[in-house]
C-alpha positions in Angstrom: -35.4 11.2 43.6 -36.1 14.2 41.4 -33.7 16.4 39.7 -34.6 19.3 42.0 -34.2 17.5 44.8 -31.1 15.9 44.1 -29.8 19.6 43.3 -30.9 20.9 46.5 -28.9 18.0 48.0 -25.7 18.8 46.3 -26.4 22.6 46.6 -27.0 22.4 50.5 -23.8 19.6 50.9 -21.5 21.8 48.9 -22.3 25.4 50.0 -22.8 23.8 53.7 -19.0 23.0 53.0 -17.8 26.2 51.4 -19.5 27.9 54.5 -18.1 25.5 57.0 -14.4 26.3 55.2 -14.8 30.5 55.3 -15.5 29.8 59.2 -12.9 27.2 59.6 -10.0 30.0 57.4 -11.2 33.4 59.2 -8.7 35.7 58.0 -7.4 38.1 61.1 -5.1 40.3 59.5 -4.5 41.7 56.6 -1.7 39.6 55.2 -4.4 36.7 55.8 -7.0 38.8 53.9 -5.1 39.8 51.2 -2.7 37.0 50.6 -3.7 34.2 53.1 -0.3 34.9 54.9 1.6 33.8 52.3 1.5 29.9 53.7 -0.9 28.0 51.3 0.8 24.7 49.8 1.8 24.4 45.9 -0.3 22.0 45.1 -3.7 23.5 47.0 -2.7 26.8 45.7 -2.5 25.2 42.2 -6.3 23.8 42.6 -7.4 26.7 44.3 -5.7 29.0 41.3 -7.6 26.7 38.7 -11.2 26.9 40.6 -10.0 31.4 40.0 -9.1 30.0 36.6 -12.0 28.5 35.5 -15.1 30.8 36.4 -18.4 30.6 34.6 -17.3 31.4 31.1 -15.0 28.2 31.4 -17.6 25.8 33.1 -21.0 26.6 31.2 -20.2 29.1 28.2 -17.2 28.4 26.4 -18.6 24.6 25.2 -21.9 26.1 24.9 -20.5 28.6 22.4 -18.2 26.0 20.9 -21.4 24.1 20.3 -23.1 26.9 18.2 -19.9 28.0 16.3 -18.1 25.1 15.9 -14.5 25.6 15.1 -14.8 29.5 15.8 -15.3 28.5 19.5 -12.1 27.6 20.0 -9.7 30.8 20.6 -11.3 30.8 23.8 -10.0 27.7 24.2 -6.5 28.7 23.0 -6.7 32.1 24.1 -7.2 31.7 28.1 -4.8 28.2 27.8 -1.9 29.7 26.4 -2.7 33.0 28.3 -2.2 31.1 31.4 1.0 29.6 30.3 2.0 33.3 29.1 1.3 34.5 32.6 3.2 32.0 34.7 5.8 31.8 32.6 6.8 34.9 31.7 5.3 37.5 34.4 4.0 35.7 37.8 7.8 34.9 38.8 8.8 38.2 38.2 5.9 40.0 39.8 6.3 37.6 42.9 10.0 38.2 43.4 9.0 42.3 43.1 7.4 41.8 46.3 3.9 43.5 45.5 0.8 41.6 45.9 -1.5 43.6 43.7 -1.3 44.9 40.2 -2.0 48.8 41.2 0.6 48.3 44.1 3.6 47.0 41.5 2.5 49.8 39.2 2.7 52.3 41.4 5.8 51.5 42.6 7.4 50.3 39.7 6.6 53.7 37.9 7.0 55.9 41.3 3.8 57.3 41.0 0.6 57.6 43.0 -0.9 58.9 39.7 0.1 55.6 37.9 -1.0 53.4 41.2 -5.0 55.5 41.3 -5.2 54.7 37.1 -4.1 51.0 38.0 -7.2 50.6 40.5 -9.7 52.4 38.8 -8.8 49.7 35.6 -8.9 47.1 38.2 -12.1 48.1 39.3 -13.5 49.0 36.5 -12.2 45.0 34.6 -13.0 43.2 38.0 -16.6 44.7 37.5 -16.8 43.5 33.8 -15.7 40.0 34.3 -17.9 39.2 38.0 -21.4 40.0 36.3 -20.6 37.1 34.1 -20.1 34.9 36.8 -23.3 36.5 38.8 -25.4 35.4 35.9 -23.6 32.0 35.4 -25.1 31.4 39.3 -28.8 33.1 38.3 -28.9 30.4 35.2 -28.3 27.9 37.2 -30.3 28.7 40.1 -33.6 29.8 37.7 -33.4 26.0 36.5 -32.4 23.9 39.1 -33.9 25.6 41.9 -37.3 26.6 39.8 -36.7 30.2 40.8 -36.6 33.2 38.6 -33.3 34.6 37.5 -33.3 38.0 39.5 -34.2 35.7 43.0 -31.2 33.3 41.7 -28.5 36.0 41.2 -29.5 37.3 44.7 -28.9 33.9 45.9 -25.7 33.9 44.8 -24.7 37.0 45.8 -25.3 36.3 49.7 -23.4 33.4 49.0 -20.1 34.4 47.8 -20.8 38.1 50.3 -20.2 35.5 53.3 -17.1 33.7 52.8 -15.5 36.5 51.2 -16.3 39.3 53.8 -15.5 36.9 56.5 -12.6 34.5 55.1 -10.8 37.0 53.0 -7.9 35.2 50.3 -7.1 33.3 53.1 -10.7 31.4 53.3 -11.2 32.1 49.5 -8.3 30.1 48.6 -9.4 26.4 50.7 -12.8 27.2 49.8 -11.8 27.4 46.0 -9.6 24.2 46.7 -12.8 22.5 47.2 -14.4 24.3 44.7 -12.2 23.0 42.3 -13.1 19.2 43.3 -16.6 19.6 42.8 -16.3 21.6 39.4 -13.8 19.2 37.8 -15.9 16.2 39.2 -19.1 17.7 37.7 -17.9 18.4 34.3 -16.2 15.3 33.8 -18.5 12.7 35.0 -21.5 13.7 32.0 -18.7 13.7 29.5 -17.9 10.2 30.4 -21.1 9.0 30.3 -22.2 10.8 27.3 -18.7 9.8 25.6 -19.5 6.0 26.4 -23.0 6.3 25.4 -22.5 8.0 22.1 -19.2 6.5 21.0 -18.3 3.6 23.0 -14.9 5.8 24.3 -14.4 6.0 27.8 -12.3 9.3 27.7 -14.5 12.2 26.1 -11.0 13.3 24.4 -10.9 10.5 22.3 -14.7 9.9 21.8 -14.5 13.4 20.2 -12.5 12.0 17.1 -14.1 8.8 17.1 -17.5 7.1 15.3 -20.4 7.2 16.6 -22.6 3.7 18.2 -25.4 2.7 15.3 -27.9 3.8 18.1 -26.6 7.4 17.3 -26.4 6.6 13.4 -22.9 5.8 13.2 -20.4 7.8 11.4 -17.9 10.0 13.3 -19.1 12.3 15.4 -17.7 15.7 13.2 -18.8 14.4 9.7 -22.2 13.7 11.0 -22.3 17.2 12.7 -21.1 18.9 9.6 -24.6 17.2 7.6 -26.9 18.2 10.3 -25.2 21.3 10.4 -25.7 21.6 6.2 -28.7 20.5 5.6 -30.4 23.0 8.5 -28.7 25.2 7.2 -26.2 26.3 9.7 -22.8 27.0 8.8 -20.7 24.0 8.7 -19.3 23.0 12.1 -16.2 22.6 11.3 -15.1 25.3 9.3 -14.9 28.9 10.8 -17.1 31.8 9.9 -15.0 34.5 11.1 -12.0 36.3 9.5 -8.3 35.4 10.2 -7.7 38.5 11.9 -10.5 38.5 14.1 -10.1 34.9 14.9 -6.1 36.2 15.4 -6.8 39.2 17.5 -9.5 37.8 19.8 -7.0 34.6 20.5 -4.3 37.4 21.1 -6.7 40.1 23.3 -7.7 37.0 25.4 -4.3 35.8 26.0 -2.6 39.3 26.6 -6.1 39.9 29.1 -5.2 36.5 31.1 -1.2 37.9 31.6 -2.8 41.0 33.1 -5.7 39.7 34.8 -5.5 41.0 39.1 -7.4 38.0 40.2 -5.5 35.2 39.0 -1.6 37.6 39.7 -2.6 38.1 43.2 -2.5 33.8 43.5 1.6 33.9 43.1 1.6 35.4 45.8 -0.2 33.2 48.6 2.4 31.1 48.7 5.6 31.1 50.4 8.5 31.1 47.7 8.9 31.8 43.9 9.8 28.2 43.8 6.6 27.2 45.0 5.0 30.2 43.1 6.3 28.1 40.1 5.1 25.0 41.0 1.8 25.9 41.6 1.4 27.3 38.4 2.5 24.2 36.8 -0.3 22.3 39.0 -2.9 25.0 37.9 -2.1 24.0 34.3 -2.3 20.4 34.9 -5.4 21.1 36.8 -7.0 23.5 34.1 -6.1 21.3 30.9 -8.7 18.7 32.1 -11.6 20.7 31.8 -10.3 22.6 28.7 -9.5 19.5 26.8 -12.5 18.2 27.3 -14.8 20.9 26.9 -14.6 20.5 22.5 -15.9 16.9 23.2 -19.0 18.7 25.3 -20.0 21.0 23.1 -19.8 18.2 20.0 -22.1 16.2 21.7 -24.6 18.6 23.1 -24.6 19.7 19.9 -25.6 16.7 18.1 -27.6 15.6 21.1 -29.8 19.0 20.4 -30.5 18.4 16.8 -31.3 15.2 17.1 -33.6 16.0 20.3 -35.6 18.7 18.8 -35.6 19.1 15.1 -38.8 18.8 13.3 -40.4 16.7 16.6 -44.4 17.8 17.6 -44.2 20.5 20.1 -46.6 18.4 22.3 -44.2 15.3 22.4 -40.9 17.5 23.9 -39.0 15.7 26.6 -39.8 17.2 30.4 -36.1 18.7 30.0 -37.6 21.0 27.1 -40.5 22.6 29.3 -38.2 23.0 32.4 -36.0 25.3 30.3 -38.7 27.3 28.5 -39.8 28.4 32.2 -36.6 30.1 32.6 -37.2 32.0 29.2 -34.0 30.7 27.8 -35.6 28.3 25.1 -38.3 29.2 23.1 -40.2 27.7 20.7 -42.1 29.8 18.7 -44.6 28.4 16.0 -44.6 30.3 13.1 -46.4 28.4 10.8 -48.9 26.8 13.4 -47.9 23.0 12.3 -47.4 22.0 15.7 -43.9 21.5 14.9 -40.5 22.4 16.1 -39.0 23.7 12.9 -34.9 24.3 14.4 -33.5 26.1 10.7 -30.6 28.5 10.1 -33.0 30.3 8.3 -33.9 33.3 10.7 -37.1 34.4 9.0 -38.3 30.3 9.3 -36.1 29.2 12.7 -38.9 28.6 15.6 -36.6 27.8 18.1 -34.6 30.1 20.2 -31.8 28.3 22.3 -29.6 30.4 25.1 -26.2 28.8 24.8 -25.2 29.4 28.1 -27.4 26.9 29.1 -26.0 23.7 27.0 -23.6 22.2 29.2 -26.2 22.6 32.2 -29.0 20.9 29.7 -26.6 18.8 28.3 -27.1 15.3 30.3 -30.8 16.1 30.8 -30.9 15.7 27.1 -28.6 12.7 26.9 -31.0 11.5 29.7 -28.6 10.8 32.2 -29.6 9.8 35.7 -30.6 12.9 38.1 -27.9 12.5 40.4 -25.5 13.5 37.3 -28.1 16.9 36.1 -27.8 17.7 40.0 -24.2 17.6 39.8 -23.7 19.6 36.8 -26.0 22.5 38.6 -23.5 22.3 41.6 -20.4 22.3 39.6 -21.5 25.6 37.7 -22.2 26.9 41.0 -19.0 26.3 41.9 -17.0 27.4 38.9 -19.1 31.0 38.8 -18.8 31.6 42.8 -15.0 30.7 42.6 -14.4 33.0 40.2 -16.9 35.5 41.6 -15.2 35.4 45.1 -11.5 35.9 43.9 -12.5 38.9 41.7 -14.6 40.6 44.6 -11.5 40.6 47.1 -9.3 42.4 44.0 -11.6 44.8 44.0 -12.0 45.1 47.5 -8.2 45.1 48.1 -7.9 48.1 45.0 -10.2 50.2 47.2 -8.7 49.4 50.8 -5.2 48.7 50.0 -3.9 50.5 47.0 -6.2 53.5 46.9 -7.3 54.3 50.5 -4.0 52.8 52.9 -1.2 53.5 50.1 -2.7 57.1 48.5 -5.4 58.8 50.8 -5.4 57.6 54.4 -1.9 56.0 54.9 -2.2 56.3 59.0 -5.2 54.2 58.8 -5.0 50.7 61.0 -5.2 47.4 59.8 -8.4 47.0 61.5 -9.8 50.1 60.2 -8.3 48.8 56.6 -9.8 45.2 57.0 -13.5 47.2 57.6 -13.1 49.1 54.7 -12.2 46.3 52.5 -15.1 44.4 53.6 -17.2 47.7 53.2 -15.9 47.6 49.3 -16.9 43.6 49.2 -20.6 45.0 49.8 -20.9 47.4 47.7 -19.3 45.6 44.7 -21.3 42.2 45.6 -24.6 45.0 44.8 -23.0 46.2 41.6 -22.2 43.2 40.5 -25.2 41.4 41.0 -27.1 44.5 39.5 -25.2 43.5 35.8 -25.9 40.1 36.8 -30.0 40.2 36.5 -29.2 43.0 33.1 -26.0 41.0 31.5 -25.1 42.8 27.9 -24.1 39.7 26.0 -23.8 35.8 26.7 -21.3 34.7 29.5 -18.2 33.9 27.9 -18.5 37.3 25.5 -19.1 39.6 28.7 -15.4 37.5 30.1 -13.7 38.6 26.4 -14.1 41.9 27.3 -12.9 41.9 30.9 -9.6 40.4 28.6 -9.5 42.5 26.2 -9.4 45.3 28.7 -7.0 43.8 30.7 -4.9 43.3 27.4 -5.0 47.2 26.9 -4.3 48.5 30.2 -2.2 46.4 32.4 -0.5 43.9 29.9 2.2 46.1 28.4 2.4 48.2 31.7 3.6 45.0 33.7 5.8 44.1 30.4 7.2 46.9 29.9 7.8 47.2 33.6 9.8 44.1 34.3 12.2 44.0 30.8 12.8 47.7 29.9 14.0 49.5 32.7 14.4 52.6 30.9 10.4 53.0 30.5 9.1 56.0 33.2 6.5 56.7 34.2 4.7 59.3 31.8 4.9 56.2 29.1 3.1 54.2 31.6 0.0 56.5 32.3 -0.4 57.7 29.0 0.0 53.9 27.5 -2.7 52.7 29.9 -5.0 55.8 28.8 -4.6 55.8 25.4 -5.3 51.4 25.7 -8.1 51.6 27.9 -10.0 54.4 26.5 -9.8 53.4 23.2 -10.5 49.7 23.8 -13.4 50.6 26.2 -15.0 53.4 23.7 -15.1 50.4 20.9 -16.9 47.8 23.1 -19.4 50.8 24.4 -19.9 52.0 21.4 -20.9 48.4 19.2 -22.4 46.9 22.3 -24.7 49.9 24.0 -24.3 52.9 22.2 -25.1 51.6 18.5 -25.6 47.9 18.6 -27.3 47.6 14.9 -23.9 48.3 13.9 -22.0 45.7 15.6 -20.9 43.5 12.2 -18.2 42.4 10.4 -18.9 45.1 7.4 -18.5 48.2 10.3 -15.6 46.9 12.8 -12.6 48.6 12.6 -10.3 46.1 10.3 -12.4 43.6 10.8 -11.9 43.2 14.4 -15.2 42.5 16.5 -15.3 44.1 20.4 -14.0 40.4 21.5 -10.8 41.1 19.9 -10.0 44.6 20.0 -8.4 44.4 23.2 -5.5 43.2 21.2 -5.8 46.3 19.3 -5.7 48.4 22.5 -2.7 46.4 23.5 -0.5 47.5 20.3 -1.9 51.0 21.2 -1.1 51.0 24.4 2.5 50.2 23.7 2.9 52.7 20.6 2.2 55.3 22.8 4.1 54.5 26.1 7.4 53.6 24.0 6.6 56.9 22.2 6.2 59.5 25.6 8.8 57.2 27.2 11.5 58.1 24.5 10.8 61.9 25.2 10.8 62.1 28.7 13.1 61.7 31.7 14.3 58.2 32.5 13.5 56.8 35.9 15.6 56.7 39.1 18.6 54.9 39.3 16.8 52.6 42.0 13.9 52.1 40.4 16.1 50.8 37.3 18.7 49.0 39.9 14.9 47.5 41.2 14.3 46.2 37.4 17.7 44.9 37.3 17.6 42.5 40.6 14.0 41.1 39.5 15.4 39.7 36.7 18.5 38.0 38.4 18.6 34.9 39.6 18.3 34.2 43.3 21.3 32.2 43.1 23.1 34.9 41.7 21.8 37.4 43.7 23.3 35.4 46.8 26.8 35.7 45.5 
């Protein structure tokens, strides 16, 4: 069978499934919606947590930028991994014994404010918004290829999609759905590697074939040495040695694990489950669960990477595989023939490079180029449809819980029912599903970057706020809202500013310090903090219960029992 019809198979088998689950999980309440009811197992709740985890960025981007940066690549590998242990080690067992199931809802009522509770939803909103365009133009990429539709018709796609099982399943049908999400995302990005591992290097696990030499089919050699001398004499930077500055490299790693500790879609997980006990064993599962994918993903990108070169480079235009055209129709390769030889020249010479490659589409191209069977291409499309509708789903229902939940039932309309509350979180599903889809089909930047500064947001607003809020209980309120201002605007201005407002300027030579709009959420972080600590110090202190609060969160149960 074809590849497109082997991807409509998988495509109509999996989202037959994800469907069938949403209907199966109709949430009926609003502690179903929000939090499933607070009854989903460890170990699910650890897969589903890893299918939030890993969205689009993590499934087709990060090894696709790995592949074109080389060793630069990798503080999104270190960044979201050791974010992730940040965040369920240090926060989520705090914030689930505090009781409150959303970021704006511990906030506000850690910092006895409504002001503080509005700012934390319209920073919700406003990062939820950033982060879910990614994932809506993961799903167009992979639709526009597989599907041999354009990318506006394959965002749309998506977006009906991921509208139905979160309207109707709320957290509750989100969370089994991403279970099984999970299964066919890990599947999909593991079963290529093998193949390609065993193909190129003889090494069953793609970890190992990573550091290992390649077959004499492929040259021989290892694998790095031989991408380092394509890499030289094409005259690309080395592939193993960074480009970028030590502090950027530092504060990108930093803004992308201080983002993950204050993400709201991947908090609101420790709290579908019934115990912090099981909150903490679920996030050990999720790390189990993520580390597959993450440790494998270098491996990808190495061997898409050499795959490429050795595919295209310097080969007659008229002789390109089948794989080569199918991409060009999606206007995410092109060849153009600057000096009419008839020639793929593939250079790091700008003014003489022909060939323009996307690189979110490597890990989706990547076994067509190996040429791997079409079941395996087809399964690769349904795993990245997976990964970015996972992600795309969870976010949605943060946002949707922000408008219903913490702005409209705890600020404006508090005598609303739950009904009434579940309609207008469904109402706020809709209308974000449009917006989001919107930045979808007009993305600013390549997958993975558009994710950084969802993080680095996140880093500048709610990181130190949730800090600050759990182990200094004599920070008040007034700290909080002007720390979260001061972070967000600043880190927000300095992404607008190099990315849209003046984005001839966006270079090493013109970033502040050094630090490119990927990292200066780390920036915002430190600024964020300077200035809470610095209001906090000159203003009252809070309550005595709020501060008695602070105190019991951080006490043992056992103790607490005495």
């Amino acid at each position: 069978m074809s590849v497109q019809i082997w991807t409509f198979l998988f495509v109509f088998l999996t989202f037959g499934l994800y469907i069938g689950i949403a209907i199966w999980s109709r949430a009926s309440s609003t502690s179903e919606f929000y939090v499933a009811g607070g009854g989903v197992p460890p170990l699910a709740n650890g897969m589903a947590t890893a299918a939030d985890w890993m969205s689009a960025a993590s499934f087709i981007s990060m090894a696709g930028l790995i592949s074109f940066i080389g060793r630069d690549g990798t503080f999104y590998l270190m960044g979201w991994t050791g974010g992730y242990v940040l965040l369920a080690l240090l926060l989520a067992p705090y914030l689930r014994k505090f009781g409150k199931f959303t970021v704006p809802d511990f906030i506000g009522d850690r910092y006895y404010s409504k002001t503080a509770r509005l700012l934390a939803v319209f920073c919700a909103i406003v990062i939820s918004f950033v982060y879910v365009c990614g994932q809506m133009q993961g799903a167009g990429i992979v639709f526009s290829r597989f599907l041999e539709v354009d990318i506006t018709t394959g965002v749309i796609i998506g977006m009906a999609i991921v509208f139905f099982y979160a309207v109707l399943g709320g957290m509750k049908g989100i969370t089994y759905t991403q279970v099984a999400q999970y299964c066919v995302l890990i599947f999909a990005f593991m079963v290529p590697a093998i193949f390609i591992s065993i193909l190129m290097t003889g090494q069953f696990i793609p970890q190992i074939g990573f550091g290992s030499e390649l077959t004499e089919a492929f040259g021989g050699g290892y694998l790095l040495d031989r991408l380092d001398g394509m890499s030289e004499a094409l005259g690309f930077p080395t592939y193993t040695e960074g480009q970028r500055s030590t502090q950027d490299v530092f504060f990108i790693t930093a803004a992308l694990m201080f983002g993950t500790a204050g993400l709201p879609h991947v908090i609101i997980r420790f709290f579908t489950v019934p115990n912090v006990r099981d909150a903490r064993r679920s996030a050990g599962f999720a790390l189990i669960f993520i580390a597959i994918l993450y440790t494998t993903a270098p491996a990808v990108a190495a061997f898409a990477r050499a795959n490429l070169i050795n595919t295209v480079d310097n080969v007659e235009y008229s002789e390109v595989p089948e794989w080569f055209t199918k991409w060009e129709t999606t206007n995410l390769i092109v060849f153009d023939d600057k000096n009419n030889d008839g020639r793929i020249n593939y250079v790091g010479d700008p003014e003489l490079n022909e060939l323009e490659v996307n690189r979110d589409i490597m890990v989706l191209a990547n076994p067509e180029i190996a040429e791997l069977p079409n079941w395996v291409v087809a399964l690769v499309a349904a795993g990245g449809l997976a990964a970015a509708l996972s992600t795309a789903a969870g976010l949605l229902l943060v946002i949707s819980t922000s408008v219903s939940h913490d702005m409209l039932k705890r600020s404006f309309m508090p005598d609303i029912s739950e009904k009434e509350e579940l309609r207008y979180a469904r109402i706020a599903i809709f209308v974000a599903v449009l917006i989001a889809g919107y930045f979808g089909i007009n993305p600013p930047a390549y997958v993975a970057q558009v994710v950084a500064f969802a993080f680095g947001l996140a880093a500048a607003s709610f990181f130190p706020a949730i800090v600050l809020g759990i182990f200094k209980k004599s920070m008040n309120r007034e700290g909080a809202i002007a720390g979260m201002v001061a972070g967000f605007s600043f880190t927000a201005l300095y992404i607008i500013y190099f990315r849209f407002i003046n984005p001839a300027a966006d270079s090493a030579d013109n970033w502040l310090f050094g630090i490119s709009p990927e990292g200066i959420g780390t920036m915002g972080t430190l600024v964020n903090l300077t200035v809470a600590l610095t209001v906090a110090r000159f203003t009252p202190e809070p309550p005595e219960d709020v501060q008695a609060i602070v105190e019991d969160i951080r006490l043992p149960e056992q103790l607490l029992k005495k």
